[in-house]
C-alpha positions in Angstrom: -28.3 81.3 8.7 -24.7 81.3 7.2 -22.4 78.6 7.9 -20.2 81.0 10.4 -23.6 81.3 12.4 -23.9 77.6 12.4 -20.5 76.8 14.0 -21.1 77.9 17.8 -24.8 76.5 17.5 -23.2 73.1 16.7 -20.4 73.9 19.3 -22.9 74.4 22.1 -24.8 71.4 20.7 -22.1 69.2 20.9 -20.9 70.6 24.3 -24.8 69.5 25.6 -24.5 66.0 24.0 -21.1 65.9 26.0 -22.2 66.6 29.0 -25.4 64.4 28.8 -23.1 61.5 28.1 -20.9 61.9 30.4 -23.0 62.3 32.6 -25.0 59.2 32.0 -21.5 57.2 31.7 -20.9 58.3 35.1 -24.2 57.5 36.4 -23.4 54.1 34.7 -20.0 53.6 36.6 -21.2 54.5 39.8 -23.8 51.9 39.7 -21.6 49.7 38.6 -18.8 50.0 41.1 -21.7 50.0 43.8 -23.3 46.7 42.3 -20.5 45.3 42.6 -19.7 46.5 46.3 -23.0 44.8 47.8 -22.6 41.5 45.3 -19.1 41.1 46.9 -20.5 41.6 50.6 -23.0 39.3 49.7 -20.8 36.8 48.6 -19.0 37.0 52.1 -22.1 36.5 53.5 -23.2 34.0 51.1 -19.8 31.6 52.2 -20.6 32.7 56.1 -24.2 30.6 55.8 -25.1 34.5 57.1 -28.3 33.9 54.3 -30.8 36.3 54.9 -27.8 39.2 55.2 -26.7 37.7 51.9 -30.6 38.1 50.1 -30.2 42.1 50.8 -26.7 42.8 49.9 -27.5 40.7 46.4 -31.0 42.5 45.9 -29.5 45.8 46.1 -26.6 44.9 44.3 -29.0 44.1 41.4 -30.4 47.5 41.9 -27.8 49.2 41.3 -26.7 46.4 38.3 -29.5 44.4 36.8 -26.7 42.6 34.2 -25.4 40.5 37.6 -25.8 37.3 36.1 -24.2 35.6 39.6 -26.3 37.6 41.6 -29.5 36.3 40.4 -28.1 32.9 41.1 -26.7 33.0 44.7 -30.0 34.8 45.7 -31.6 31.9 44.7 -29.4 29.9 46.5 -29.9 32.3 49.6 -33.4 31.7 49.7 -33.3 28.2 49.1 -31.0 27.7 52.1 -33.3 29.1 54.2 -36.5 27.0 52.4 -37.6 24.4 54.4 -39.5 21.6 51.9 -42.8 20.6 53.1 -43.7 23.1 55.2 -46.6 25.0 54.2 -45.7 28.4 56.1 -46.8 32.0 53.8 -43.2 32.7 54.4 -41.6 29.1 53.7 -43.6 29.2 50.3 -42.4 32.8 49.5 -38.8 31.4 49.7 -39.6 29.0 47.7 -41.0 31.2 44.9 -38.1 34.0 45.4 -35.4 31.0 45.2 -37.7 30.2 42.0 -38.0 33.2 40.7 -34.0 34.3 41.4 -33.0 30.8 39.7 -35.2 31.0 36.5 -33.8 34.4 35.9 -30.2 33.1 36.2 -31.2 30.7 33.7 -32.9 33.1 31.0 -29.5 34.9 31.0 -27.1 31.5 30.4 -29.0 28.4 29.5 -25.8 26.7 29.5 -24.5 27.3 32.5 -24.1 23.4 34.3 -24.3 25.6 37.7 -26.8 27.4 37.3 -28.9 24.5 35.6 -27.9 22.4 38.6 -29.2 24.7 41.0 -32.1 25.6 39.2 -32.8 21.4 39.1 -32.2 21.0 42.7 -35.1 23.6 43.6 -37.5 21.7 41.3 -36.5 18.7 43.0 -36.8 20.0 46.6 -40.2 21.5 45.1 -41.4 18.1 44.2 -41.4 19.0 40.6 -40.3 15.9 39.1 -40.7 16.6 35.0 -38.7 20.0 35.6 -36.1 18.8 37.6 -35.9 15.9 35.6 -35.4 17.8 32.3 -32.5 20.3 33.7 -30.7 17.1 34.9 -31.0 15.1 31.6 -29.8 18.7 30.1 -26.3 18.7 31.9 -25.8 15.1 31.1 -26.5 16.0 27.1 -23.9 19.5 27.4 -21.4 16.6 29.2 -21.6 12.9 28.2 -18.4 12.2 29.2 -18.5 13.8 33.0 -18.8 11.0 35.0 -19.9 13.0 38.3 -23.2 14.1 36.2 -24.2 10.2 36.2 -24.2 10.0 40.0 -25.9 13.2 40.3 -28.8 12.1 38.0 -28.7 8.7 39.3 -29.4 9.8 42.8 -31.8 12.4 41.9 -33.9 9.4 40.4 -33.3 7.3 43.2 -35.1 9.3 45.7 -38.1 8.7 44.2 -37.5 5.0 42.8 -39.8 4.4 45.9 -42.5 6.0 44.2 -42.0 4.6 40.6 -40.6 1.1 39.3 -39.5 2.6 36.1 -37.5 5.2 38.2 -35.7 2.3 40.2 -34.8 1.1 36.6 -33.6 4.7 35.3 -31.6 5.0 38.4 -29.6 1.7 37.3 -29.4 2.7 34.0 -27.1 6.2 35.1 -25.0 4.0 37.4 -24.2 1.4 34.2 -23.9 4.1 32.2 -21.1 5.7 34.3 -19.4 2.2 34.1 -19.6 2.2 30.3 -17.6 5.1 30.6 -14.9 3.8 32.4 -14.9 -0.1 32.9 -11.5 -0.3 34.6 -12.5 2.1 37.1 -13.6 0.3 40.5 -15.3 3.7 42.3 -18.0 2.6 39.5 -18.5 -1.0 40.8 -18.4 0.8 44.4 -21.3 3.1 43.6 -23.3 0.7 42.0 -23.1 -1.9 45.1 -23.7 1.1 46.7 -27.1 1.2 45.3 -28.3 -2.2 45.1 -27.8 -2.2 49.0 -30.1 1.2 49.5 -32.9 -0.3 47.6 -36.1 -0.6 49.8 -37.7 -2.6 51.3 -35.3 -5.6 50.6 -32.0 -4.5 49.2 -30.8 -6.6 46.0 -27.8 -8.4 48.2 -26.9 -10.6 45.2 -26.0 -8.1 42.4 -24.3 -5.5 44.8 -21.9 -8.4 45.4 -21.7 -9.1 41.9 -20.1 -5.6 41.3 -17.7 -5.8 44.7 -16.5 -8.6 43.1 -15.8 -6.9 40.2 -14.0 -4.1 42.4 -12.0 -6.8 44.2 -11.2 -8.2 40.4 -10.2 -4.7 39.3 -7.9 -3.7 43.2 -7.5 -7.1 44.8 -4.9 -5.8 47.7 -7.8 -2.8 48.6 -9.1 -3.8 52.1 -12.5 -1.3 52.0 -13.5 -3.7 48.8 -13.0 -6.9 50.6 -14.8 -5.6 53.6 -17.5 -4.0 51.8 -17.9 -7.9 50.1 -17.9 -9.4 53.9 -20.8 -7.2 54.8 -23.1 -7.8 52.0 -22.7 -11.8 52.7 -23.6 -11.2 56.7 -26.4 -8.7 55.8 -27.9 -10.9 53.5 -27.9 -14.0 55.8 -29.1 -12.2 58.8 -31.6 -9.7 57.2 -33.4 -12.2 55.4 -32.6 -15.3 58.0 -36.5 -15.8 58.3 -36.8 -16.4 54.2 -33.6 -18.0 53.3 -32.9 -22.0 54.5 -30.1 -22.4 57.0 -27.7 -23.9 54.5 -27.8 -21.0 52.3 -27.5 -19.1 55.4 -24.5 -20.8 56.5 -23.0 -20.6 53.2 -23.2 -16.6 53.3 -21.5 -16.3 56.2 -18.5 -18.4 55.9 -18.1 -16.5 52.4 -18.7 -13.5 54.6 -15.9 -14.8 57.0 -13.6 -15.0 54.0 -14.0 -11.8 52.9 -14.0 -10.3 56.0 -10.6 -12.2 57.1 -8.8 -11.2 53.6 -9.9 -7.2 54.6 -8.0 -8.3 57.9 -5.1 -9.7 56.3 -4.0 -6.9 53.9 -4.6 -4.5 56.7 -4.2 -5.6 60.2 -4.4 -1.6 61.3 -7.7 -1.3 60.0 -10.0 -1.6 61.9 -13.6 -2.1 60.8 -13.2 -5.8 60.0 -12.5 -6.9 63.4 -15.7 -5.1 64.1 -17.9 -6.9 61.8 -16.0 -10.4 62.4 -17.5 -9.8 66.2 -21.1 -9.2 64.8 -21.0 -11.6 62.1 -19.9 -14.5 65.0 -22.4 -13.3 67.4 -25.6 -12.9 65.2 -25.2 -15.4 62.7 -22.8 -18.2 63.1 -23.3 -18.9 66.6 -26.9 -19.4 66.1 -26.6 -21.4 63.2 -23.9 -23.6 64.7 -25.3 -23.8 68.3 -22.7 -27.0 69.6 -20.3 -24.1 68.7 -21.9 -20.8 69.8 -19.6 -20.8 73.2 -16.0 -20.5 70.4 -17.6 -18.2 68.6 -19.0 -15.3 71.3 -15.6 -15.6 72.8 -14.2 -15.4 69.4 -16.2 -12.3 68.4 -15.1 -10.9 72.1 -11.7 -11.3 70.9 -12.4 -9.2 67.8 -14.1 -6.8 69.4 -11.3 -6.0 71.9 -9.0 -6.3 68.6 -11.5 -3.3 67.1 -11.5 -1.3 70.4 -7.4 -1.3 70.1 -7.2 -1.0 66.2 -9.4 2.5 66.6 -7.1 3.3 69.4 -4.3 3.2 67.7 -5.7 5.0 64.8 -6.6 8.3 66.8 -3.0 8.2 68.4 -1.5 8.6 65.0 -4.3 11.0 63.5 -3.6 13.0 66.7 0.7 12.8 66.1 -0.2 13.5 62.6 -2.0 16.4 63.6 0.4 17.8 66.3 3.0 17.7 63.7 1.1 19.7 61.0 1.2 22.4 63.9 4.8 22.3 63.9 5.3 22.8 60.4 
């Protein structure tokens, strides 16, 4: 065939590749723009807590767009919202494996994504999959070493099942001291950490949780929470333990208690949670300790209870003003 015969062969040929294309790109866009429709009514269903609304709009849009690396993510989110752990329902467990199944494939597409490893973790952990939930966990803390938040995070995910394992308790310290590391100077740390010591079960560790609200009162000496949050350990040790401990020790505990709970007191006379505990630390330990002076100190810890009654008074009249005049603005 000569070349002149060639040329509207390879004109029509062309035309037909044209057409197929565009075609195809169209088909492409459409999907595209209709992926992305149900995604973004799924996300307003998603923020709604509307879940199972949210699981269609998502499946569909990854229907029409399979490349929805989000979508795969929030529907295993939507599913794990509605998953209820340890219940053994056919439908319960199918959430469970849909979240599962939803999650992993957000993580195949963007291994490093601290979100989606996070929420891939936490449906390990509310699976009861220790090792795997462990491993994503130990992964965000390796991408960011110097992300303080991640140490909580990993800290209480090992503390829910320090009940279950002694070296779990330990590891749980260990992200709590590690956060500290971090940022000695910083008393939330110390705050945390006390935090901990006092969850522990069956008997709390009293004496190094004060150790480290000590260390926060070192580090803000004028903050009232920390002085309180000292006061309370004391009483809770001396009347939690009062049938193991000798009443001297006892005794000791609460007039350190007292201290603590006066200093809270004194760099804040509007706040009221000390006069509270003043009035329980009177009444359940000191008068019984000190029996010649139980009658001063129930009318004493009366006193500071009516002090507490007024204190919280006050402080809803000016949350109310402060609301009211929000409104006005």
């Amino acid at each position: 065939m000569s070349r002149k015969g060639l040329v509207p062969i390879l004109i029509s040929f062309g035309l037909l590749v044209f057409l197929i294309s565009w075609t195809g790109c169209s088909k492409l866009s459409v999907n595209y723009l209709k992926g992305n429709y149900h995604f973004n009514k799924a996300n307003h269903n998603f923020s709604e807590g509307l879940y199972r609304k949210a699981i269609k709009e998502y499946e569909l849009a990854l229907q029409y767009n399979p490349n929805l690396v989000d979508a795969y993510r929030f529907l295993g989110e939507s599913y794990k919202q509605l998953y209820k752990p340890g219940v053994d329902t056919e439908d319960n467990l199918q959430r469970a494996e849909k979240a599962l199944e939803a999650l992993k494939k957000a993580y195949e597409f963007n291994p490093n994504n601290k979100d989606v490893i996070y929420s891939l973790g936490d449906m390990y952990d509310k699976l009861g999959n220790f090792e795997e939930a462990e491993k994503l966990y130990l992964k965000i803390l390796e991408m960011e070493p110097t992300n303080m938040a991640n140490y909580y995070v990993v800290a209480e995910f090992y503390k829910r099942y320090a009940g279950e394992r002694e070296e779990l308790k330990q590891k749980a310290e260990q992200m709590y001291l590690r956060r500290i590391e971090l940022d000695p100077e910083n008393p939330q740390g110390y705050a945390y950490l006390a935090q901990y010591y006092e969850s522990i079960q069956p008997v709390p560790e009293f004496d190094k949780a004060f150790e480290a609200h000590d260390k926060r009162t070192l580090l803000e000496p004028d903050n009232a929470a920390a002085w309180l949050s000292k006061g309370v350990n004391r009483w809770s040790k001396a009347y939690r333990l009062q049938n193991r401990l000798p009443r001297t020790e006892r005794l000791k505990l609460a007039k350190i208690s007292e201290e603590c709970l006066k200093k809270a007191n004194e760099l804040d006379p509007q706040y009221p949670e000390p006069y509270s505990w003043l009035s329980v630390l009177y009444k359940s330990v000191l008068a019984k300790l000190i029996p010649e002076r139980a009658k001063r100190y129930e009318q004493e810890a009366d006193m500071y209870a009516e002090k507490f009654k007024e204190a919280r008074q006050r402080q809803a009249e000016r949350k109310k003003l402060e609301e009211e005049l929000k409104g006005i603005k």
